[in-house]
MARDRENNU-350280 format. One record per atom (N, C-alpha, C): residue number from 1; residue in three letters; atom name; z, x, y. Coordinates in nm, 3 decimals. Layout:
+-----+-----+----+---------+---------+---------+
!   i !  aa ! at !      pz !      px !      py !
+-----+-----+----+---------+---------+---------+
! NUM ! ALA ! CA !       Z !       X !       Y !
...
+-----+-----+----+---------+---------+---------+
END
This chain:
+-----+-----+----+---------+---------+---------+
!   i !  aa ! at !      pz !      px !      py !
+-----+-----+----+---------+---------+---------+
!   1 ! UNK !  N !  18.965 !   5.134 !  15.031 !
!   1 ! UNK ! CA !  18.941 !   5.269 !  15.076 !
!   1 ! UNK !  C !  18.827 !   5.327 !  14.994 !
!   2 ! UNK !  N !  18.722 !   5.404 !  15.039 !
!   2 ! UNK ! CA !  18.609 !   5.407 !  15.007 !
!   2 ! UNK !  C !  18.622 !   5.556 !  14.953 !
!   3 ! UNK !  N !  18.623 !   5.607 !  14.847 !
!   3 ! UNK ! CA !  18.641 !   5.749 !  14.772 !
!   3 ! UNK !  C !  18.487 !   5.828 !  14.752 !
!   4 ! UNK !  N !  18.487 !   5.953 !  14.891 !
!   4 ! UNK ! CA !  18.375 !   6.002 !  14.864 !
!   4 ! UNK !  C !  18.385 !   6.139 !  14.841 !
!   5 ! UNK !  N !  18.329 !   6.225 !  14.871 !
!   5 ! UNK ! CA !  18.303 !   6.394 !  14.838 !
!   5 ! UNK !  C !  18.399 !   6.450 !  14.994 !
!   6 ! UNK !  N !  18.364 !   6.349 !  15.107 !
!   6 ! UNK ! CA !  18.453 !   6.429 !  15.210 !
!   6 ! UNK !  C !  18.618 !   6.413 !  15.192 !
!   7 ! UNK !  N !  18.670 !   6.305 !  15.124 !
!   7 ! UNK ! CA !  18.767 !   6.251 !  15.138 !
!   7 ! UNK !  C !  18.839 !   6.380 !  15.015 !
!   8 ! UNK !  N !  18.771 !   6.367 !  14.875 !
!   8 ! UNK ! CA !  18.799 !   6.472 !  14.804 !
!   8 ! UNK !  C !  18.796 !   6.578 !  14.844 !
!   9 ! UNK !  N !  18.707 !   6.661 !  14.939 !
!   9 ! UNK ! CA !  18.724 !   6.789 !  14.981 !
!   9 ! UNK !  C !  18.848 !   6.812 !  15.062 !
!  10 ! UNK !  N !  18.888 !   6.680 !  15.143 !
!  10 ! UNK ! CA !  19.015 !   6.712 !  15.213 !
!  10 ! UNK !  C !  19.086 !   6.705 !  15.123 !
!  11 ! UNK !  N !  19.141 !   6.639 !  15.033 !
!  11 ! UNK ! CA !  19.263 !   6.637 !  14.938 !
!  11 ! UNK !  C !  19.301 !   6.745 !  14.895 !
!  12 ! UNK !  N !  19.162 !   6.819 !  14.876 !
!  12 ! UNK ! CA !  19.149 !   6.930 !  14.765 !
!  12 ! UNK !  C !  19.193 !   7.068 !  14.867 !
!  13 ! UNK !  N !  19.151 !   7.051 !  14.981 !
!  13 ! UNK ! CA !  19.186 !   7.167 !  15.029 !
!  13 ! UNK !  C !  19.323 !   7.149 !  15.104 !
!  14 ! UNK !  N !  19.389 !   7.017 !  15.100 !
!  14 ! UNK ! CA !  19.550 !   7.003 !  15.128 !
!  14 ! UNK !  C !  19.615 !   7.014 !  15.017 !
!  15 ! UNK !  N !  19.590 !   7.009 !  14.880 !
!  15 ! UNK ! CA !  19.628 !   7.058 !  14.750 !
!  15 ! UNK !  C !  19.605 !   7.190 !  14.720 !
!  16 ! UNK !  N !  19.541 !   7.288 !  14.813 !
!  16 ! UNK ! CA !  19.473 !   7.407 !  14.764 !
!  16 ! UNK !  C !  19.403 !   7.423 !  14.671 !
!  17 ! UNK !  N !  19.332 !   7.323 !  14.608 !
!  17 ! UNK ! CA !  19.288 !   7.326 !  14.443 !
!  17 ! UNK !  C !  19.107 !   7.315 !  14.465 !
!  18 ! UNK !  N !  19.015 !   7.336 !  14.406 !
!  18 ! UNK ! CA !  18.874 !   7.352 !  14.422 !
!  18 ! UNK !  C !  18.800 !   7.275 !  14.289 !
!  19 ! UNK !  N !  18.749 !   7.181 !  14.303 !
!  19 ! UNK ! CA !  18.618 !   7.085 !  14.247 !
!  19 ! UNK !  C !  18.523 !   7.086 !  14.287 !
!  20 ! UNK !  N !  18.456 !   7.120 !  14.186 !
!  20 ! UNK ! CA !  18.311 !   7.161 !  14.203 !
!  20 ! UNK !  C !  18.252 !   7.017 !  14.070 !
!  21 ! UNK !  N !  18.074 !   6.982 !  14.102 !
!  21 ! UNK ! CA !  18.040 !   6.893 !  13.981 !
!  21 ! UNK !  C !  18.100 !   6.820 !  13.975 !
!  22 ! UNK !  N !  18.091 !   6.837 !  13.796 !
!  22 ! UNK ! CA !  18.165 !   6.734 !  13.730 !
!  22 ! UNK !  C !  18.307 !   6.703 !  13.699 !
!  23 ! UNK !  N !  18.389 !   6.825 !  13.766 !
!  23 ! UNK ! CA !  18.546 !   6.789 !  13.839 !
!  23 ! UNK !  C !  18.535 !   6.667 !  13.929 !
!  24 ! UNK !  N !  18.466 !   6.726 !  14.041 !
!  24 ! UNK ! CA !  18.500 !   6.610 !  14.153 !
!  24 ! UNK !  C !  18.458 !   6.473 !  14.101 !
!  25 ! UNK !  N !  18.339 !   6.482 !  14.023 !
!  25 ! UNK ! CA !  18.330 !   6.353 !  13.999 !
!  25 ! UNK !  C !  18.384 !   6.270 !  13.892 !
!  26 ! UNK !  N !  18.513 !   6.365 !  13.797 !
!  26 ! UNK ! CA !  18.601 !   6.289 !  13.721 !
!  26 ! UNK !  C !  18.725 !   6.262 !  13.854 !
!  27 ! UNK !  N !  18.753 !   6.341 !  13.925 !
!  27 ! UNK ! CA !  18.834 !   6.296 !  14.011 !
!  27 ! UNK !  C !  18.855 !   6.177 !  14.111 !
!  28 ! UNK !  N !  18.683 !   6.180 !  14.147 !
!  28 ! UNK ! CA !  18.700 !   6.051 !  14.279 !
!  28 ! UNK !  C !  18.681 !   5.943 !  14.183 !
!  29 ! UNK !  N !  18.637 !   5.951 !  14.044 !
!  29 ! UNK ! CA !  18.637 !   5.806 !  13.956 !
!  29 ! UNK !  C !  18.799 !   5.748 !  13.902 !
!  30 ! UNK !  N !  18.901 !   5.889 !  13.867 !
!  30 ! UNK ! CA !  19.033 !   5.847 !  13.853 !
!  30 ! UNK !  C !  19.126 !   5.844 !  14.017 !
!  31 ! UNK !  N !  19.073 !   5.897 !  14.103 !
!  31 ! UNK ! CA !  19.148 !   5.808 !  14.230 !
!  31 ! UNK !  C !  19.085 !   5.696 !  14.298 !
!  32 ! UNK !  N !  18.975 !   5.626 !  14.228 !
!  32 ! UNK ! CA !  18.929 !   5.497 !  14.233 !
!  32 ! UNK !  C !  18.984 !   5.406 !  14.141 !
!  33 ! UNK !  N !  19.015 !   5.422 !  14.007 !
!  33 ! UNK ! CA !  19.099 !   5.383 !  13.946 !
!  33 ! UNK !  C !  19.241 !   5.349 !  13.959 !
!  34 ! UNK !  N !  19.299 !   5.449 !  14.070 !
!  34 ! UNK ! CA !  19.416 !   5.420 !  14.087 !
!  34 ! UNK !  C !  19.433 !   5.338 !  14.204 !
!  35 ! UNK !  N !  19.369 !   5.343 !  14.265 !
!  35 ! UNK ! CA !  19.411 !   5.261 !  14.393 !
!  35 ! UNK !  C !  19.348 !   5.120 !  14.344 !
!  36 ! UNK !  N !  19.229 !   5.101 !  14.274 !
!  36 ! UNK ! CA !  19.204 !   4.966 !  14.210 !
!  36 ! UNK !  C !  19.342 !   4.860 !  14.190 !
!  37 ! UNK !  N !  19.390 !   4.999 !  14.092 !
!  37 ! UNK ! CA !  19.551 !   4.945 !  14.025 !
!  37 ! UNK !  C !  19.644 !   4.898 !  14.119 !
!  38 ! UNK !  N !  19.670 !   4.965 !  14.231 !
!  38 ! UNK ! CA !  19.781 !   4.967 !  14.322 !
!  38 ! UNK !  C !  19.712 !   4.827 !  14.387 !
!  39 ! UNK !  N !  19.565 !   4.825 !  14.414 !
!  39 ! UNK ! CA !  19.575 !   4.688 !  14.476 !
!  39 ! UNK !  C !  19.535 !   4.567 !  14.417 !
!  40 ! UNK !  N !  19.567 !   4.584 !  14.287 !
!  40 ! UNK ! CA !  19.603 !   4.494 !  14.209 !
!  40 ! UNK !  C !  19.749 !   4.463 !  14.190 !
!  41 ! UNK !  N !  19.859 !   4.558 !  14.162 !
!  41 ! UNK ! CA !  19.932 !   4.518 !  14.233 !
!  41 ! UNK !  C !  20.011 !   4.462 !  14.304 !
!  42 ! UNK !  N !  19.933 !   4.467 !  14.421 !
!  42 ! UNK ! CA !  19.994 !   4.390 !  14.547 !
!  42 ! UNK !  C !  19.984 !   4.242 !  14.535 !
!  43 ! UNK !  N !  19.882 !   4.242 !  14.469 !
!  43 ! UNK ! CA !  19.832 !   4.064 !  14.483 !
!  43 ! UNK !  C !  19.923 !   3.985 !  14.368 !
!  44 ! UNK !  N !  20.039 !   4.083 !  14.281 !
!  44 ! UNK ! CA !  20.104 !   3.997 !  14.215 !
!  44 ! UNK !  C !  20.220 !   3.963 !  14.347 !
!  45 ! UNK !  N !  20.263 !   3.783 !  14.298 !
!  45 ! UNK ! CA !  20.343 !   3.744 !  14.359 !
!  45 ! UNK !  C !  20.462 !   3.790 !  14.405 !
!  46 ! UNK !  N !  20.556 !   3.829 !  14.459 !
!  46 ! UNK ! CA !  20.680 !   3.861 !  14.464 !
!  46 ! UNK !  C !  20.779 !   3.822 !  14.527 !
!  47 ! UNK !  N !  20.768 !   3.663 !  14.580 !
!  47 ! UNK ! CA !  20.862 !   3.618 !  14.675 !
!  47 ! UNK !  C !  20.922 !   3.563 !  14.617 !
!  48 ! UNK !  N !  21.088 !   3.577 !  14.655 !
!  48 ! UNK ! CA !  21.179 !   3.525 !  14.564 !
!  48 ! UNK !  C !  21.217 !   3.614 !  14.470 !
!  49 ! UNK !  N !  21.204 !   3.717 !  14.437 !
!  49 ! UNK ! CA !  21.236 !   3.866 !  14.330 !
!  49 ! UNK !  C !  21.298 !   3.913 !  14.397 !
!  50 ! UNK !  N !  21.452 !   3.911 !  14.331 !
!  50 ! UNK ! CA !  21.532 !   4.028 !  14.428 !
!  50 ! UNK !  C !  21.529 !   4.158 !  14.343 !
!  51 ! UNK !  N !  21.506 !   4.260 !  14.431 !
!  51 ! UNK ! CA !  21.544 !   4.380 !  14.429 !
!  51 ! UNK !  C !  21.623 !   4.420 !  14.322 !
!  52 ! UNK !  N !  21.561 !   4.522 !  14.236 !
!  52 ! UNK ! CA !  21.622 !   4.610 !  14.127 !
!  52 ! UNK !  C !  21.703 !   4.711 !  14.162 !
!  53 ! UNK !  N !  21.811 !   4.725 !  14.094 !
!  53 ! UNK ! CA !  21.844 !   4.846 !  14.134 !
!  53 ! UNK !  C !  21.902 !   4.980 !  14.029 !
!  54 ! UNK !  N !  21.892 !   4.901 !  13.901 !
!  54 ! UNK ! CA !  21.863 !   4.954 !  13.830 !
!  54 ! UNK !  C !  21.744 !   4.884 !  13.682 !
!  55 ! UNK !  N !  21.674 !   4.967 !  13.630 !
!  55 ! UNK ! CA !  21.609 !   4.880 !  13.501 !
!  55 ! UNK !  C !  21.665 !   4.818 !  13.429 !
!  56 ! UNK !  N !  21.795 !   4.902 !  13.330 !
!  56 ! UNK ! CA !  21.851 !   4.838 !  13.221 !
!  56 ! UNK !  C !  22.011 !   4.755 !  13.304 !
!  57 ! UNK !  N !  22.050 !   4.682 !  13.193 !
!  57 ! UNK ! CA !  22.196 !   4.669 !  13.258 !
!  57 ! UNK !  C !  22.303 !   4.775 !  13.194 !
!  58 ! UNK !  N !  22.227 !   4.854 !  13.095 !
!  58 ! UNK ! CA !  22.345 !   4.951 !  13.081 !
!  58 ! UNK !  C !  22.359 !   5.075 !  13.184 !
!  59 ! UNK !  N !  22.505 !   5.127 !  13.187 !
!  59 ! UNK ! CA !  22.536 !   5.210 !  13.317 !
!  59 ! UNK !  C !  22.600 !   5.314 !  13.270 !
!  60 ! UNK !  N !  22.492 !   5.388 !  13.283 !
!  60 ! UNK ! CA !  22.569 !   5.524 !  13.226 !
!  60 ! UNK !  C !  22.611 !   5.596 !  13.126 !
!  61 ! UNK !  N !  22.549 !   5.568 !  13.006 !
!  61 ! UNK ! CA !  22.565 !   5.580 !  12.868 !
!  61 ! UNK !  C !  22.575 !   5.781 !  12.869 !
!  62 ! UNK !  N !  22.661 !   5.861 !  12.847 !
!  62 ! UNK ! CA !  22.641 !   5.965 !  12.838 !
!  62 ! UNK !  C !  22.673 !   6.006 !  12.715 !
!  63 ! UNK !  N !  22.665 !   6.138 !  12.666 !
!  63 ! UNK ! CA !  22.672 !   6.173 !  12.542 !
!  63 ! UNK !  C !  22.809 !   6.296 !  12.518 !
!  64 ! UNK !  N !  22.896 !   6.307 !  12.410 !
!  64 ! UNK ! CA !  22.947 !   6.426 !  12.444 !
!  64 ! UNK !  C !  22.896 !   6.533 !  12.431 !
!  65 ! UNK !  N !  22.955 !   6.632 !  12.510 !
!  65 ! UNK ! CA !  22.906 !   6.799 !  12.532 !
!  65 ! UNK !  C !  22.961 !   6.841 !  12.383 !
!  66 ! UNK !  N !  22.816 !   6.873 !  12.352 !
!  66 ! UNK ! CA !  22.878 !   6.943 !  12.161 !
!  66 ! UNK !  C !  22.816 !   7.106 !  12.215 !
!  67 ! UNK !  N !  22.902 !   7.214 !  12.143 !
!  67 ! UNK ! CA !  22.800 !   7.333 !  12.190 !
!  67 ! UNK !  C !  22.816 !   7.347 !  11.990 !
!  68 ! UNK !  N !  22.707 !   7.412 !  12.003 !
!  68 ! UNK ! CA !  22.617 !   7.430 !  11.883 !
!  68 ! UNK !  C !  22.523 !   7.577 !  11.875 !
!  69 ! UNK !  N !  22.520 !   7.635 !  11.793 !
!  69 ! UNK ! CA !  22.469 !   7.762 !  11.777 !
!  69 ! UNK !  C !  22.302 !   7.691 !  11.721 !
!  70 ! UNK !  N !  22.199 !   7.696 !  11.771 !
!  70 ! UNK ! CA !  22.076 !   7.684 !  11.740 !
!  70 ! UNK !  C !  21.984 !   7.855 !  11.713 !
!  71 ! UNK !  N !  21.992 !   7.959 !  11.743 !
!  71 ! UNK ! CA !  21.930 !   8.025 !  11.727 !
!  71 ! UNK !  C !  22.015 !   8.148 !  11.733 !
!  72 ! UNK !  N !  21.997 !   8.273 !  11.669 !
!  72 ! UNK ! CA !  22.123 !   8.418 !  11.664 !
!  72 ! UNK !  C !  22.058 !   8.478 !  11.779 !
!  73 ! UNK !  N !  22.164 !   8.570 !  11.813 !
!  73 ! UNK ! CA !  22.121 !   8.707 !  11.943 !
!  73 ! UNK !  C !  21.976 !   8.726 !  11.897 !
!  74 ! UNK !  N !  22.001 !   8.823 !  11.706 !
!  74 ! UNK ! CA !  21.879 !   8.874 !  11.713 !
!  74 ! UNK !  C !  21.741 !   8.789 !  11.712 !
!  75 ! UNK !  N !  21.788 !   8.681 !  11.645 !
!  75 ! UNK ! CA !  21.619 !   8.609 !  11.666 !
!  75 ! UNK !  C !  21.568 !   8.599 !  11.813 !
!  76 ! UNK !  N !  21.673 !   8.577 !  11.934 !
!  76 ! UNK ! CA !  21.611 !   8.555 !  12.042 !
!  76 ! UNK !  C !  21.582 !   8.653 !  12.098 !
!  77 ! UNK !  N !  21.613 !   8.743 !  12.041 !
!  77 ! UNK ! CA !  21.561 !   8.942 !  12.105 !
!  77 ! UNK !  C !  21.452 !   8.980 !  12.043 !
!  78 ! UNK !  N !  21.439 !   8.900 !  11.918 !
!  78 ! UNK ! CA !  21.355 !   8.958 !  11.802 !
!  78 ! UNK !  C !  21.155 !   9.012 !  11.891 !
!  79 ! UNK !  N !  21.173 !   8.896 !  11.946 !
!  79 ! UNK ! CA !  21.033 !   8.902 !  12.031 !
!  79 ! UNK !  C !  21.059 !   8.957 !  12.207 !
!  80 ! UNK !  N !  21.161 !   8.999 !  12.208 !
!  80 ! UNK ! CA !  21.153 !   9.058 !  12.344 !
!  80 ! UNK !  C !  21.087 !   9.159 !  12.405 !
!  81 ! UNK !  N !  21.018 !   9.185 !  12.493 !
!  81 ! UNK ! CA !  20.927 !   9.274 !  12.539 !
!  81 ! UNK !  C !  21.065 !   9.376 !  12.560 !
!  82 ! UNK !  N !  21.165 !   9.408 !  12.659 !
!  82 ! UNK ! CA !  21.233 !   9.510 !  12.634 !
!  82 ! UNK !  C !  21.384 !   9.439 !  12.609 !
!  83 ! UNK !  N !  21.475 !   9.534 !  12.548 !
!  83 ! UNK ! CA !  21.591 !   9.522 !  12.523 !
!  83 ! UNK !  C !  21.683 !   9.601 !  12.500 !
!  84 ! UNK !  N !  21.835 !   9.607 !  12.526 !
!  84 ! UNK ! CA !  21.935 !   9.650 !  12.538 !
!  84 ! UNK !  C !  22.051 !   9.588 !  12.504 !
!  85 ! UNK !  N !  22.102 !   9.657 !  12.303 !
!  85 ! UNK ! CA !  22.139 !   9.620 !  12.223 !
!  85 ! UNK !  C !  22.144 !   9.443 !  12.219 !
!  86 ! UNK !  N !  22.187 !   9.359 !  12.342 !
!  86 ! UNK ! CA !  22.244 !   9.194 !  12.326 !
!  86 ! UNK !  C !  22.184 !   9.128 !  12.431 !
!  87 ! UNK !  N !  22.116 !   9.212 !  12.474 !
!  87 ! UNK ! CA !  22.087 !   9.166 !  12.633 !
!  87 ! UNK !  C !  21.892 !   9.226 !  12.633 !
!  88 ! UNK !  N !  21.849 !   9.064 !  12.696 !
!  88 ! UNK ! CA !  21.736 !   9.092 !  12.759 !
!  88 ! UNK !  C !  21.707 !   9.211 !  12.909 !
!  89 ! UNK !  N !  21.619 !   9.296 !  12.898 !
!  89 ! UNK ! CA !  21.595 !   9.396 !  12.975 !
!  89 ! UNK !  C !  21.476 !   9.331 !  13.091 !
!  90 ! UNK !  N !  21.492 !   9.311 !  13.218 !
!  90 ! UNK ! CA !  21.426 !   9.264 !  13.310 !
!  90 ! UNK !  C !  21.405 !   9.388 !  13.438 !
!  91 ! UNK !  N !  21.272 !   9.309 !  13.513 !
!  91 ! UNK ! CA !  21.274 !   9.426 !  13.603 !
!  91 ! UNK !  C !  21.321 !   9.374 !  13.719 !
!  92 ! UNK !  N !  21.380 !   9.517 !  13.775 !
!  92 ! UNK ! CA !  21.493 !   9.483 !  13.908 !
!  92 ! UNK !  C !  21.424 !   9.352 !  14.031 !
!  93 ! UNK !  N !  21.457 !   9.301 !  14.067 !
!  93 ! UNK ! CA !  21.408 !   9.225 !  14.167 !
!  93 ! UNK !  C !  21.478 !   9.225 !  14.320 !
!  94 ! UNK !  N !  21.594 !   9.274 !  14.345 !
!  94 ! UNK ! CA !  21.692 !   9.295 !  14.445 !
!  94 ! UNK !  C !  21.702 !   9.453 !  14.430 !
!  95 ! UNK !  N !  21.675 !   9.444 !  14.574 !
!  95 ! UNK ! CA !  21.735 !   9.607 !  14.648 !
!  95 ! UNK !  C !  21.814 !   9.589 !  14.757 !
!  96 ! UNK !  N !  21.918 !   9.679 !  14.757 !
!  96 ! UNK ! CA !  22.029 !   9.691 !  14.795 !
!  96 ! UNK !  C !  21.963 !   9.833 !  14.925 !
!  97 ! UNK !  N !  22.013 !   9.750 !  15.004 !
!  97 ! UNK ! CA !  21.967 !   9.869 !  15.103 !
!  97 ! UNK !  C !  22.031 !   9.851 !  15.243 !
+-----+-----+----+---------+---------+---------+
END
């Protein structure tokens, strides 16, 4: 697949995002890069590889739920733009009507 300025302008305007210069042209050099990769790739062998279905063979290793005090009320108020005594102060977002 041949990576040019039209192909980037479509991406870019199905991403909403804008490259101009020397954007676009770090861009169409790292999505030339990647598809290099991907079709490199392909050309490794794979017949006879069954299907993963997971990476490791361990399953599920979880941890217990510890609760732990990391930081006080006041330090996490300490920098609050507004507040009310324990409680962060936010602006309304729901109307009731």
């Amino acid at each position: 697949m041949k990576i040019d300025n039209d192909l980037i302008d479509k991406l870019s305007g199905l991403a909403k995002l804008e490259f101009q210069g020397e954007e676009k042209e770090a861009i169409k050099k790292d999505l030339t890069t990647m598809l290099d990769f991907v079709e490199n790739l392909q050309s490794v062998p794979t017949e006879g590889v069954e299907p993963l279905i997971y990476m490791t063979n361990e399953k599920g290793r979880t941890r217990a739920d510890e609760s732990k005090v990391t930081i006080s009320k006041e330090e996490a108020l300490k920098n609050a733009p507004q507040k009310d005594s324990f409680y962060f102060k936010v602006p309304k977002v729901i109307n009731k009507g």
